[in-house]
VOPAGU-2260 file (C-alpha; in pm, 1 decimal, decimal comma):
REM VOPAGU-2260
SITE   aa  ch    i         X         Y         Z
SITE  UNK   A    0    5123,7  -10732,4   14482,3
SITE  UNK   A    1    5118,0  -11025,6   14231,8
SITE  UNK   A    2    5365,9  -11254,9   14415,7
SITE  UNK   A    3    5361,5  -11565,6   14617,2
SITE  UNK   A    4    5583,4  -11840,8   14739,1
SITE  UNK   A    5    5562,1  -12171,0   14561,0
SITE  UNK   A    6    5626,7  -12343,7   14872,7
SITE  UNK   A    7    5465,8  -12368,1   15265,3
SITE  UNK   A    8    5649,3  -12178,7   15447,0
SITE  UNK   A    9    5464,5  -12326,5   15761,8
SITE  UNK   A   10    5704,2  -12690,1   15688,7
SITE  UNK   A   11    6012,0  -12494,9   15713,2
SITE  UNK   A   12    5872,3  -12339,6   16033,3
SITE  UNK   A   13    5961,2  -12690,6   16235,7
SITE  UNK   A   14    6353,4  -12599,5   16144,8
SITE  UNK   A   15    6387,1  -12274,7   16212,2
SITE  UNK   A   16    6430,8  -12225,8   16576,0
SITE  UNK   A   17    6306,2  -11867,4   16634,5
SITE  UNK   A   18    5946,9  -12016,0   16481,2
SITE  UNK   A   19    5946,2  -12316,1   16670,1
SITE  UNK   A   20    6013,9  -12375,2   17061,9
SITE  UNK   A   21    6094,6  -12722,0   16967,5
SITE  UNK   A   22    6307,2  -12678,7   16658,8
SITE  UNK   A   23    6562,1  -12466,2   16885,7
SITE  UNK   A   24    6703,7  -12788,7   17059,8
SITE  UNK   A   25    6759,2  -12948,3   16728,2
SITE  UNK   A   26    6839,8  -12669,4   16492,9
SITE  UNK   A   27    7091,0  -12420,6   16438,4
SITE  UNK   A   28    7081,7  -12092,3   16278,9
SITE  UNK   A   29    7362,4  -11885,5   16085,4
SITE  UNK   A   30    7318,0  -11494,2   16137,1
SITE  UNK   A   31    7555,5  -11344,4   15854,2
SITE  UNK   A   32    7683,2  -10976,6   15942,0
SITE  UNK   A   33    7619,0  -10828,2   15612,5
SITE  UNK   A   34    7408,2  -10502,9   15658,5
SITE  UNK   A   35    7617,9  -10207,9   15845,8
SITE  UNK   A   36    7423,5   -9921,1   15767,0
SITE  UNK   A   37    7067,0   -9849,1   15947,8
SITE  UNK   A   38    6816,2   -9592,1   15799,8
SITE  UNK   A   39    6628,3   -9512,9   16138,1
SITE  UNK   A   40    6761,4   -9405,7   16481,6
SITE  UNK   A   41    6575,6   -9579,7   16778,5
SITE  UNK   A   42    6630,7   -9453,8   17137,9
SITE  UNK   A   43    6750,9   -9775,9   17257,6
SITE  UNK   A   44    7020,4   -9847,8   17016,3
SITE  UNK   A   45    7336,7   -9797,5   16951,5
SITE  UNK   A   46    7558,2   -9819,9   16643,4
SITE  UNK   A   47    7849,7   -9968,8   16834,5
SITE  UNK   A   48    7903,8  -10307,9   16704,4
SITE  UNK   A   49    8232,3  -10457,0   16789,7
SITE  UNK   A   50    8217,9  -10570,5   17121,0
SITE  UNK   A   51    8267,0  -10957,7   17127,1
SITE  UNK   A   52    8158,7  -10973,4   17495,0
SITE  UNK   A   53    7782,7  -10808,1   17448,1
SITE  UNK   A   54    7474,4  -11047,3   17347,4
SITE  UNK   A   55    7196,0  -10784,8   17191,5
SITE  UNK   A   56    7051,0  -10722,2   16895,6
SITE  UNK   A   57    7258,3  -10465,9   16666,6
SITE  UNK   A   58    7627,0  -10635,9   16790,7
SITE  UNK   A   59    7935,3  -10818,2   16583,4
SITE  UNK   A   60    8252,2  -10820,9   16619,6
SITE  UNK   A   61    8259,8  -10789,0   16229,3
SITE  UNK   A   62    8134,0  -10655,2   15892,6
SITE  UNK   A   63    8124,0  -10925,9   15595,0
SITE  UNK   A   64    8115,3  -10864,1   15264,4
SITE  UNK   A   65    7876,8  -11111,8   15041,7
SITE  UNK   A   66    8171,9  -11315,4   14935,8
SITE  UNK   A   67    8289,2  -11339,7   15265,0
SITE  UNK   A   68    7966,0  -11440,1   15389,9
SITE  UNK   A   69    7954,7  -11680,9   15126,5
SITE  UNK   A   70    8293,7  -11875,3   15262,3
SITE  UNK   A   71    8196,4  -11797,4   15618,1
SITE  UNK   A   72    7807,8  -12035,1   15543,2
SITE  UNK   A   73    8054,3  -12300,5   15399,4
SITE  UNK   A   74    8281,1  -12348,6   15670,9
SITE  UNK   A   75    8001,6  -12310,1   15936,1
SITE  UNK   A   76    7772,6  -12570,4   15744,2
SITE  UNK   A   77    8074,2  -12797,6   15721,2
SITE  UNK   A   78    8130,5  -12743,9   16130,3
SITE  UNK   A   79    7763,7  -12770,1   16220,5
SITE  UNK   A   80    7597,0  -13069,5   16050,3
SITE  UNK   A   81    7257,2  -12940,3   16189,4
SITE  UNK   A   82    7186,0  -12578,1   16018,5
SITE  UNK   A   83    6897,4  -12547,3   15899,4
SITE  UNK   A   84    6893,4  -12118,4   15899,5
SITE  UNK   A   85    7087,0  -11847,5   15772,5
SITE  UNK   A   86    6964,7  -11488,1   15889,7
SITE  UNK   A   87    7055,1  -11165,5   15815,4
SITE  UNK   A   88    6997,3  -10947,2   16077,9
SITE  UNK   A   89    7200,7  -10625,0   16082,4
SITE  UNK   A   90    7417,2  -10495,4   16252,7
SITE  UNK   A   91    7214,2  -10237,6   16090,4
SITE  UNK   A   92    6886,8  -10318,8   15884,7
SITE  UNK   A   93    6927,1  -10625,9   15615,5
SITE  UNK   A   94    6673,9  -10398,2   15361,7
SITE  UNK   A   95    6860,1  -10082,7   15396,3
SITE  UNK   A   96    7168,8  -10256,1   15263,6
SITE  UNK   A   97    6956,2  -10449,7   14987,4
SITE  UNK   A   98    7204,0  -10512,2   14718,1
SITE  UNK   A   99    7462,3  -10672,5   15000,6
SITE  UNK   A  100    7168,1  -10887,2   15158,4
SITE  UNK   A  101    7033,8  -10972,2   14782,4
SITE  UNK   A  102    7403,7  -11066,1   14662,0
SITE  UNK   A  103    7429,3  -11292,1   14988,6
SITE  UNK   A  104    7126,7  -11499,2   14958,7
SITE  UNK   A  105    7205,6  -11539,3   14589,1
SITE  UNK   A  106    7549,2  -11669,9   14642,2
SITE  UNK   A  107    7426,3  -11901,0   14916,6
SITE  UNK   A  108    7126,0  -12014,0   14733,5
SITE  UNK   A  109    7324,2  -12141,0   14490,0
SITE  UNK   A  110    7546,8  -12327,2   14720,3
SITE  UNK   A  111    7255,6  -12516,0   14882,4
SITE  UNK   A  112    6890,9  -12489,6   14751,1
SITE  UNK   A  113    6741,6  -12651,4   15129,1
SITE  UNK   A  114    6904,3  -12383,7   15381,6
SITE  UNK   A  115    6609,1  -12166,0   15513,3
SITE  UNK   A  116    6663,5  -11809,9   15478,7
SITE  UNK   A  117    6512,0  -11557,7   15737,8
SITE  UNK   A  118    6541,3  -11187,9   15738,8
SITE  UNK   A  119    6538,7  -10922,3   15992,4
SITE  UNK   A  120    6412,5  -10563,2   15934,4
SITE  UNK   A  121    6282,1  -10203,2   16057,0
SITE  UNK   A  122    6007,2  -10265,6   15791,4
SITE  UNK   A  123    6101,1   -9906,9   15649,5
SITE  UNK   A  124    6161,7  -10090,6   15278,5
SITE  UNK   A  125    5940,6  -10360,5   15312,7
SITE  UNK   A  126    5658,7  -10254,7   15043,2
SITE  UNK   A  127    5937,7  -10223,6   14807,6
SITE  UNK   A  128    6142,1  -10502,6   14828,9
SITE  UNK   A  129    5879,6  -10734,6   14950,2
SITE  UNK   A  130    5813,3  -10932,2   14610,2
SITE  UNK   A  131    6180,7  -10941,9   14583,4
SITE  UNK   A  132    6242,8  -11110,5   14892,7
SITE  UNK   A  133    6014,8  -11364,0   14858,5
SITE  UNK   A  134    6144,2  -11454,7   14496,6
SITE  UNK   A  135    6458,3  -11530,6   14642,0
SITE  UNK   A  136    6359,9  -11771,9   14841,5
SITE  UNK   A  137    6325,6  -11591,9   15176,2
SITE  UNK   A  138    6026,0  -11735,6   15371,5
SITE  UNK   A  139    6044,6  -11641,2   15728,8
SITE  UNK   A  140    6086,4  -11259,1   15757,2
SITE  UNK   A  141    6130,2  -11120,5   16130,6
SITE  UNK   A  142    5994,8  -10680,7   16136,5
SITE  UNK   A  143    6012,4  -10459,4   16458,5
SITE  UNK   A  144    5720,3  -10304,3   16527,7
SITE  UNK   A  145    5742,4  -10124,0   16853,3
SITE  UNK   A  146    5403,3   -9907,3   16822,1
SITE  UNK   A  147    5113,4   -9810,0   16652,1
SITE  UNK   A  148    5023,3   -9463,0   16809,4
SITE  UNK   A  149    5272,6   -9206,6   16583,9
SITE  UNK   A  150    5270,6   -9020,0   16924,6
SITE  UNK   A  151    5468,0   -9304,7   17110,6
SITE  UNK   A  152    5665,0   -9368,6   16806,5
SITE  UNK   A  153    5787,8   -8999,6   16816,5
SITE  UNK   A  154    5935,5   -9104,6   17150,3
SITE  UNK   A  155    6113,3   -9445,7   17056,8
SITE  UNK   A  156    6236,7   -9283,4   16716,3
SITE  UNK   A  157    6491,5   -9062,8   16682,7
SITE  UNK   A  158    6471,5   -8979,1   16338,6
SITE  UNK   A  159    6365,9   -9199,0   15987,1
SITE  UNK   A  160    6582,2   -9148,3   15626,0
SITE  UNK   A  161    6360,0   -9254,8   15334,4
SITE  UNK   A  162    6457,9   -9145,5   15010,0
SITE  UNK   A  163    6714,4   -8916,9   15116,1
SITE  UNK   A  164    6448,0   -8688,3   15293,9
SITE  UNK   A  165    6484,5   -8713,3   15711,5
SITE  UNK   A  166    6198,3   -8689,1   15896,0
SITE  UNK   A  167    6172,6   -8645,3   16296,3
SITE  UNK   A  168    5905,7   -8677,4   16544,4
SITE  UNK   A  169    5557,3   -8753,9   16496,6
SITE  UNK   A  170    5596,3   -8767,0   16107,2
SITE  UNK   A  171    5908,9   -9019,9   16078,2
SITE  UNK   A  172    5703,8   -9252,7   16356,3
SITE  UNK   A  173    5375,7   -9194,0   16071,1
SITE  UNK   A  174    5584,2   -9296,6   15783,9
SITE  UNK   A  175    5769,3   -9601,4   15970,7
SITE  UNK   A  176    5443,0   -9729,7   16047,6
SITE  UNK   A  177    5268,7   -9687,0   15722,0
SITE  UNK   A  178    5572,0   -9857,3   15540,5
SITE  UNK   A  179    5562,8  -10162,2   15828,9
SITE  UNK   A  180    5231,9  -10292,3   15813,9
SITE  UNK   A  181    5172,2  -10214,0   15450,0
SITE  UNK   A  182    5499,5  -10418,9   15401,0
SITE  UNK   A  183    5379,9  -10682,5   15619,6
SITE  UNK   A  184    5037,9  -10744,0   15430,4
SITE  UNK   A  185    5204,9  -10776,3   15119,2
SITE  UNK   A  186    5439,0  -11059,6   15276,9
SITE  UNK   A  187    5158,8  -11239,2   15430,7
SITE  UNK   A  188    4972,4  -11197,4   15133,5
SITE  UNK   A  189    5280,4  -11370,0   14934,7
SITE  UNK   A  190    5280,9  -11656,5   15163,2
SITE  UNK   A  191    5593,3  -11520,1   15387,4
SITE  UNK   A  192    5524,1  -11648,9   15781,1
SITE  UNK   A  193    5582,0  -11266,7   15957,7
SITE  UNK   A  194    5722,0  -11238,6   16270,4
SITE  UNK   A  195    5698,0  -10930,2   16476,5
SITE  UNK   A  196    5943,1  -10862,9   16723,9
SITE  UNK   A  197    5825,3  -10582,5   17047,7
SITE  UNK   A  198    6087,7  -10423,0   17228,3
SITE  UNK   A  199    5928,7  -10383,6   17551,9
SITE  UNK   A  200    6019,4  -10039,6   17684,7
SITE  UNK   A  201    5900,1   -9931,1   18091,9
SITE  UNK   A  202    5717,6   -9588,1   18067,1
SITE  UNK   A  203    5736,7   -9512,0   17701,8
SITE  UNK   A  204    5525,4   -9834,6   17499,9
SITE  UNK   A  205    5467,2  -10116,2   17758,4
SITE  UNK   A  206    5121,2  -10036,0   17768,8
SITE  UNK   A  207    5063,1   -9961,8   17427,9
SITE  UNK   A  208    5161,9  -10345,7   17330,7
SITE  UNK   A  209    4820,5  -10540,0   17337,2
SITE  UNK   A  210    4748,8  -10277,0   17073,0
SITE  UNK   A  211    5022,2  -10327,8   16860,2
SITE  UNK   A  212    4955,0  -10744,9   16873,6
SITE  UNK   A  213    4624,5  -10702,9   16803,8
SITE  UNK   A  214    4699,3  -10476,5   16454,3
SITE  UNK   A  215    4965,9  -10691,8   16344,6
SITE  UNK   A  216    4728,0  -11036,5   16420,8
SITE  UNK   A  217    4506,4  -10874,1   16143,7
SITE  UNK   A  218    4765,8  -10831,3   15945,1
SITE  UNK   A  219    4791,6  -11184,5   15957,2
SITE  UNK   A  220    5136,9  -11215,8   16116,5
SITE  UNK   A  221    5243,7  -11593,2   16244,5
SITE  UNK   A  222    5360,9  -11478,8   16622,2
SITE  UNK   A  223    5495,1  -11195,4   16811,7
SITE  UNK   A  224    5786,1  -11182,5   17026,8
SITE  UNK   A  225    5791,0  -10920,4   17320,2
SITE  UNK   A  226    6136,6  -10859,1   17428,3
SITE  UNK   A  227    6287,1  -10617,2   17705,6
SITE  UNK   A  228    6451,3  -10350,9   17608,5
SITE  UNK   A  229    6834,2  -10357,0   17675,1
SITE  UNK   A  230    6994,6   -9998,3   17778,5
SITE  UNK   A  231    7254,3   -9983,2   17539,2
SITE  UNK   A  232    7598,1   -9758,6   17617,8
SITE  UNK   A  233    7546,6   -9458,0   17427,3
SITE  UNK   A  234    7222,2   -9463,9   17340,0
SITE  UNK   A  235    6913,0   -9237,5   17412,2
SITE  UNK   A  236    6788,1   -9451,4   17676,8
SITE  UNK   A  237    7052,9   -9616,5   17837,3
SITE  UNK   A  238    6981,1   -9526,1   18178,2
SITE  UNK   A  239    6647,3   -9656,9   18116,9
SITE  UNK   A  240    6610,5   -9979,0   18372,4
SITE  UNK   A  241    6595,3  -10295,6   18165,5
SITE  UNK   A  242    6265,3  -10392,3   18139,7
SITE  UNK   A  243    6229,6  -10722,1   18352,1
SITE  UNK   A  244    6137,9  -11064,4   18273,3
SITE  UNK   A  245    5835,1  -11079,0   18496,7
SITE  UNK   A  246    5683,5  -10779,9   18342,9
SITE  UNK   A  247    5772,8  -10953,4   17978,9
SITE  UNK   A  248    5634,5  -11259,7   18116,2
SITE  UNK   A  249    5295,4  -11104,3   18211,8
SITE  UNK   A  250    5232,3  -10870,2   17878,4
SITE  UNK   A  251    5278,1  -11243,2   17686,4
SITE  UNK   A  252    5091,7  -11426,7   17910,7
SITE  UNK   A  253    4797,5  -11149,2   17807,9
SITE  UNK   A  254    4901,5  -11130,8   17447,4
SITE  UNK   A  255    4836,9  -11460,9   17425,7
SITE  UNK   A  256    4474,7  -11446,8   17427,8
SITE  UNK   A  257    4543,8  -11252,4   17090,6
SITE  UNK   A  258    4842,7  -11451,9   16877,4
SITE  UNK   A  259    5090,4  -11744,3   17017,2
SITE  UNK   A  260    5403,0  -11606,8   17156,2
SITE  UNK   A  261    5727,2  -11681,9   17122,7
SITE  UNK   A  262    5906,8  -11721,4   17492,7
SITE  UNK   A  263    6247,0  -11857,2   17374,5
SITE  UNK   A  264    6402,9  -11554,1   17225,6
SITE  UNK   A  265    6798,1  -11502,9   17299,5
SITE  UNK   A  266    6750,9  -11140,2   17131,8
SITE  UNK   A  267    7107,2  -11287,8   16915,1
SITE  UNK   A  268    7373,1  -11038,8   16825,1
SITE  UNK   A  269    7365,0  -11037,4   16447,8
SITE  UNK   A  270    7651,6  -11264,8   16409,4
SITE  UNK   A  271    7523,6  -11512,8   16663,3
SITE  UNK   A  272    7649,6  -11930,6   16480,0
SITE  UNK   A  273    7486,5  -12232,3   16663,2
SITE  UNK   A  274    7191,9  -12406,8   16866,7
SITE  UNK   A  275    7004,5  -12052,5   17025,4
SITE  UNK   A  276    7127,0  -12164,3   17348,2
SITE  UNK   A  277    7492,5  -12238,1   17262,6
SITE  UNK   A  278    7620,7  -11904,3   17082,9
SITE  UNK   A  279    7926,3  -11966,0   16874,5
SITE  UNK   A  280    8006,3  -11682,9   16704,8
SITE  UNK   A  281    8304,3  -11611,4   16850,5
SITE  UNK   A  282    8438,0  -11972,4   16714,0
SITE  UNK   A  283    8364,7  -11868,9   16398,7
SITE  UNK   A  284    8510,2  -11522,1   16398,2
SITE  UNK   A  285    8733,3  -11404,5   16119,4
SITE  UNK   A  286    8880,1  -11168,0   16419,0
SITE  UNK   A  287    8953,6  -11437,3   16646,8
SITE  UNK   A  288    9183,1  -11629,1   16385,2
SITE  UNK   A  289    9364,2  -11357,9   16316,4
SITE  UNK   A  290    9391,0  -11129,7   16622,7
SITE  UNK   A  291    9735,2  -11209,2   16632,5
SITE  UNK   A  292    9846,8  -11013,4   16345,6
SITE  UNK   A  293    9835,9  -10612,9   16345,4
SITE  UNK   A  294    9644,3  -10458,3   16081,3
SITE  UNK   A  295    9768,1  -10284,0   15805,8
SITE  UNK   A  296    9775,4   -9892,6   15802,2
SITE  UNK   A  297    9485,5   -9755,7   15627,6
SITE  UNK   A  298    9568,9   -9608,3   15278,3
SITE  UNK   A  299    9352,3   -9344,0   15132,6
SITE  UNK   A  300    9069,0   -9443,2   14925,2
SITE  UNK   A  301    8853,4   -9195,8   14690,0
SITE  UNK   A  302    8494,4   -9196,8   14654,0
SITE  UNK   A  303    8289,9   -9034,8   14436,2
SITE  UNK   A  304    7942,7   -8911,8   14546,5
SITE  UNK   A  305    7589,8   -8854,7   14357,4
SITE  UNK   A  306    7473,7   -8621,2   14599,9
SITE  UNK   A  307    7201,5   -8288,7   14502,6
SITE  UNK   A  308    7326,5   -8015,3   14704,8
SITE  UNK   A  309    7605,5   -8168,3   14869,7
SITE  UNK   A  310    7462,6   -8260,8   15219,5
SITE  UNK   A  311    7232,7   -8624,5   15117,4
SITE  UNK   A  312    7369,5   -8906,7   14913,6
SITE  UNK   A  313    6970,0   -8883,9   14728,8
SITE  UNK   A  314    7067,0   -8888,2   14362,9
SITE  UNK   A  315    7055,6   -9246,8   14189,3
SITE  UNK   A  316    7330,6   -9325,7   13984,4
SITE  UNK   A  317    7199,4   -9342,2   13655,4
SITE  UNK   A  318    7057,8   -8978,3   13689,2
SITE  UNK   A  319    7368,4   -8803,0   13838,9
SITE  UNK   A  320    7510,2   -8534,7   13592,0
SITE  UNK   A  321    7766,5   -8475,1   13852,9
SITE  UNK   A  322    8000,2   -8634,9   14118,8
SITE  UNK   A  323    8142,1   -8479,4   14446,5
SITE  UNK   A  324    8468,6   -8675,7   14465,3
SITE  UNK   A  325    8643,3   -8714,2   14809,7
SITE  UNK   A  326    8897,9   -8856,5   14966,6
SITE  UNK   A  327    9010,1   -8976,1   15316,1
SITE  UNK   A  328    9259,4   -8808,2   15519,1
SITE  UNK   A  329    9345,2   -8869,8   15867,5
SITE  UNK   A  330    9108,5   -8575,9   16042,3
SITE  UNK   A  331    8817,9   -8706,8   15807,1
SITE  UNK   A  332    8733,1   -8654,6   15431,8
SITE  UNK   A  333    8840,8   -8386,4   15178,6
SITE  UNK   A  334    8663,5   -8266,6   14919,8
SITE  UNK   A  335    8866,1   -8278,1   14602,5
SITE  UNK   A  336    8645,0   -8144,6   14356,4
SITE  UNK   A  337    8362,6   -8230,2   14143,8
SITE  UNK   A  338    8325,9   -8382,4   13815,8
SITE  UNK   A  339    8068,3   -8351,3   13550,2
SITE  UNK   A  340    7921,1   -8663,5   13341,4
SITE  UNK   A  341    7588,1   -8724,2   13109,2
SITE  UNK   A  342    7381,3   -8913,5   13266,5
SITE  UNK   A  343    7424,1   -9283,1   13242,2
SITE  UNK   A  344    7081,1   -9354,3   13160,6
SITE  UNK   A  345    6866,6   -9060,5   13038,6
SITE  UNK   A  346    6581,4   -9285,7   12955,8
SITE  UNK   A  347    6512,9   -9568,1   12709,1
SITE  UNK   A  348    6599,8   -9388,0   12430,5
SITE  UNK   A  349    6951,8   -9391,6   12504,6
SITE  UNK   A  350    6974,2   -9643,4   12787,7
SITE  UNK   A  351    7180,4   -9896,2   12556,8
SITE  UNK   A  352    7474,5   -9703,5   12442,3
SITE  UNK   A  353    7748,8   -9875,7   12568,5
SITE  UNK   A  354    8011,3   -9645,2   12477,6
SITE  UNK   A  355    7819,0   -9340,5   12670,0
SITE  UNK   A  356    7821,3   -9563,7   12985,4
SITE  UNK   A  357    8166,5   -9643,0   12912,8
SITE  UNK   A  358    8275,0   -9327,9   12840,8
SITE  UNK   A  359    8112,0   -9255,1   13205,8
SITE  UNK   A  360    8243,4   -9506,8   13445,4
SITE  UNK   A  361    8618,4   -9393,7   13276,0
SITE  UNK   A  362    8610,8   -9087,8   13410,0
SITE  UNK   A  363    8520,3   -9238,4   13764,3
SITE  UNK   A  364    8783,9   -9477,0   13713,0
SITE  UNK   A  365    9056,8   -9360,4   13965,7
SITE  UNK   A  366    8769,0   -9401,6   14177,1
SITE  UNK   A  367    8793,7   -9670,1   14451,1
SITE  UNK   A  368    8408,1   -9628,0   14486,0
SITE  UNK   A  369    8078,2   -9501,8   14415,7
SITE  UNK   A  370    7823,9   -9409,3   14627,9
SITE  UNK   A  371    7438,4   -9340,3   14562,6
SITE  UNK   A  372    7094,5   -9383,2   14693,4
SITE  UNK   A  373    6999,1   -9656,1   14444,6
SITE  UNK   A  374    7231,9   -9812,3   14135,7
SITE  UNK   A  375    7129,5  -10051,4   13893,2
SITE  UNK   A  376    7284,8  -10421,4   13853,4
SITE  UNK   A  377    7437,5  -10370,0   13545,6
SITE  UNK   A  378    7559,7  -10057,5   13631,2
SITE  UNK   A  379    7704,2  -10223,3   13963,3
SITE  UNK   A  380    7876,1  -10505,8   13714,9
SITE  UNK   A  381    7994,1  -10226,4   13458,1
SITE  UNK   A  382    8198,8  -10053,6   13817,1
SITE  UNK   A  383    8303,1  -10379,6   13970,5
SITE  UNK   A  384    8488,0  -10484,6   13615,3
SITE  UNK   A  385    8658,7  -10173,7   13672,3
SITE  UNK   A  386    8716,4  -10253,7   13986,1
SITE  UNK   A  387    8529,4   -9956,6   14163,3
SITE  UNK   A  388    8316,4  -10081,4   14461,3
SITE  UNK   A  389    7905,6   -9972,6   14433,7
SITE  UNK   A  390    7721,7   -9828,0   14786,9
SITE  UNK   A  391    7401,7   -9728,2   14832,1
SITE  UNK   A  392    7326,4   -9497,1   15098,4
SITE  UNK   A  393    7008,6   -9285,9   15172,4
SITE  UNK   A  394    7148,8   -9069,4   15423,4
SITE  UNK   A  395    7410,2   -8779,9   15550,8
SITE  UNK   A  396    7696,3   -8765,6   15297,9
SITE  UNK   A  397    7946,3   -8808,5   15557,2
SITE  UNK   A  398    7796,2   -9087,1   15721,9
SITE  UNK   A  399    7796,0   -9259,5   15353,9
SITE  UNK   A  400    8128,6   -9175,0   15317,3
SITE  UNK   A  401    8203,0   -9404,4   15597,8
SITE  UNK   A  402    7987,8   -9641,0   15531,5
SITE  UNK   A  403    8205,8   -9636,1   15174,1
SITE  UNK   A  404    8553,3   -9671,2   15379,7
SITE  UNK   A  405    8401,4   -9985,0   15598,4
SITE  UNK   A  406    8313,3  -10177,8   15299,0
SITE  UNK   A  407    8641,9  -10134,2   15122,6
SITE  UNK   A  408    8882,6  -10222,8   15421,0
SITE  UNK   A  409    8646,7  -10567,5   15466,4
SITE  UNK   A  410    8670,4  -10593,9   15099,1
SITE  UNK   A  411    9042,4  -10532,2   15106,2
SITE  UNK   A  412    9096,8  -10806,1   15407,9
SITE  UNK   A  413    8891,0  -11088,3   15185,6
């Protein structure tokens, strides 16, 4: 893909403590809350993420936006003289929420140039975000790969959203595959040190694993870490048993004829702050400090949608001729109406008229926020200095409307 880290990733490797059973005495790790939004549904999980008391994958007790993030690595790197990592690992999937995860590592970066940054992901985005990643610095980069037979995958995976198209069954487990190892060569290729995580589930994939190490170890990938699987409240499998550490114990102990494997996982809740051992997240917590005041009542907030037919958010914003425009109400969202525009960007011919895009964004302007599958940087700059919030979404209108609402109220509370 034409793009390669300057550095060895393999050095940083003896800091970060998820790469190195060593390092995780000595090291501590930041995981920054970031990403809300998911663009696949796996059987095991569930979207509930505000329960301070669970340790899994998937759970925080909050939702930060970049800036927030931004203060948050401060006084954590302040507090903790021995950070080394900052992670982004959900509570949904860092790549679906790109421009929040880009924005964060950018306004960290520039804070300190050593930190080592480490992302989390489904792999869904990975071929097309891959050279960005790694030109931002990101070296360690953690994908879930929980099969290799589309037939299994069908089973773990609920449904996939790429593009604003859905898919279900054997075809979204085809195209989640496809898109995960073709996004892991092109890391590996680029220098990133991959690490596959394997959520070890009784009945459905545990003996479909040796398979899946041995196609990622051609791939290239620097370890694999075989977890159990966790029923989660309200998911598909929750009264699944919990797969047990012997069994885990014995698939690595045969896995690691294949690649080394990681045996000191936590499996961290994606706002986890401290040694992997010592959680101290809830230290930390923006909730915590202020639990003693009550929130404010929710005022409305109106969003405008690039949306084809009305049911997706799958128009990018530069090629909507048309917004849906909504607003909250206490049973929900109403539709208020919809309002035509030119496009903002109708190709390079007239891509830089100013006034046009002007012109545009003005009639969004009462607008608290925007929401569309993809938006450009300048057009996100041209919104924010009218103070209308940008979201990308690739999914159900509705669940992108509140998506939309989540990010203002943090935004509001920064």
């Amino acid at each position: 893909m034409g793009c390669s880290c300057p550095d060895d990733p393999a050095t940083a490797a003896d800091r970060h403590p998820c790469y190195s059973a060593d390092a995780q005495h000595k090291f501590a790790r930041l995981h920054l809350p970031v990403a809300p939004a998911c663009n696949i549904s796996c059987n095991y999980c569930s979207r509930k993420y505000d329960c301070v008391n669970e340790s899994r994958p998937g759970v925080t007790s909050e939702v930060l936006s970049p800036a927030e993030a931004g203060a948050k690595f401060a006084l954590v790197k302040e507090k903790i003289a021995n950070l080394s990592v900052v992670g982004i690992a959900g509570p949904g999937d860092a790549l679906a929420n790109w421009p929040r995860t880009r924005e964060t590592l950018e306004i960290i970066r520039a804070m300190d140039s050593e930190v080592i940054f480490c992302l989390s992901t489904n792999g869904l985005m990975l071929p097309e975000y891959a050279c960005e990643i790694i030109a931002l610095g990101v070296r360690h980069v953690t994908v879930t790969v929980n099969c290799v037979d589309p037939d299994i995958g069908a089973a773990i995976y609920r449904q996939v959203t790429y593009k604003g198209e859905t898919y279900s069954g054997r075809a979204g487990a085809e195209l989640l595959m496809a898109k995960q190892l073709a996004g892991i060569a092109a890391l590996v290729a680029g220098g990133v040190l991959v690490k596959v995580n394997i959520v070890m589930i009784g009945s459905v994939n545990d003996r479909h694993i040796p398979a899946v190490v041995k196609t990622v170890k051609d791939l290239g990938v620097f370890v694999t870490n075989i977890m159990p699987m966790i029923p989660a409240p309200g998911s598909a499998f929750e009264y699944l048993p919990q797969t047990s550490m012997k069994e885990v114990t014995a698939m690595r102990d045969l896995c690691q004829l294949d690649i080394r494997q990681m045996r000191h996982c936590r499996q961290c809740r994606a706002d986890a702050v401290g040694l992997l051992a010592e959680d101290r997240s809830a230290e930390f917590s923006r909730g915590c400090q202020a639990a003693a005041v009550p929130p404010p009542a929710p005022r409305p907030y109106k969003i405008a949608v690039a949306s084809r037919h009305g049911r997706l958010v799958d128009l990018h914003f530069g090629q909507a001729e048309e917004f849906l425009v909504y607003i909250t109400t206490d049973c929900g969202f109403e539709l208020l109406g919809t309002r035509r525009v030119a496009k903002y960007c109708g190709g390079p011919a007239d891509c830089g008229n100013a006034d046009n895009k002007e012109a545009i964004v003005g009639m969004l302007a009462d607008c608290d926020a925007v929401l569309s599958m993809r938006i450009g940087r300048q057009a996100v700059e041209r919104l924010r200095r009218h103070g209308i919030m940008s979201i990308e979404a690739c999914y159900t209108v509705e669940h992108g409307l509140q998506q939309a609402v989540a990010a203002l109220r943090q935004e509001k509370c920064s």
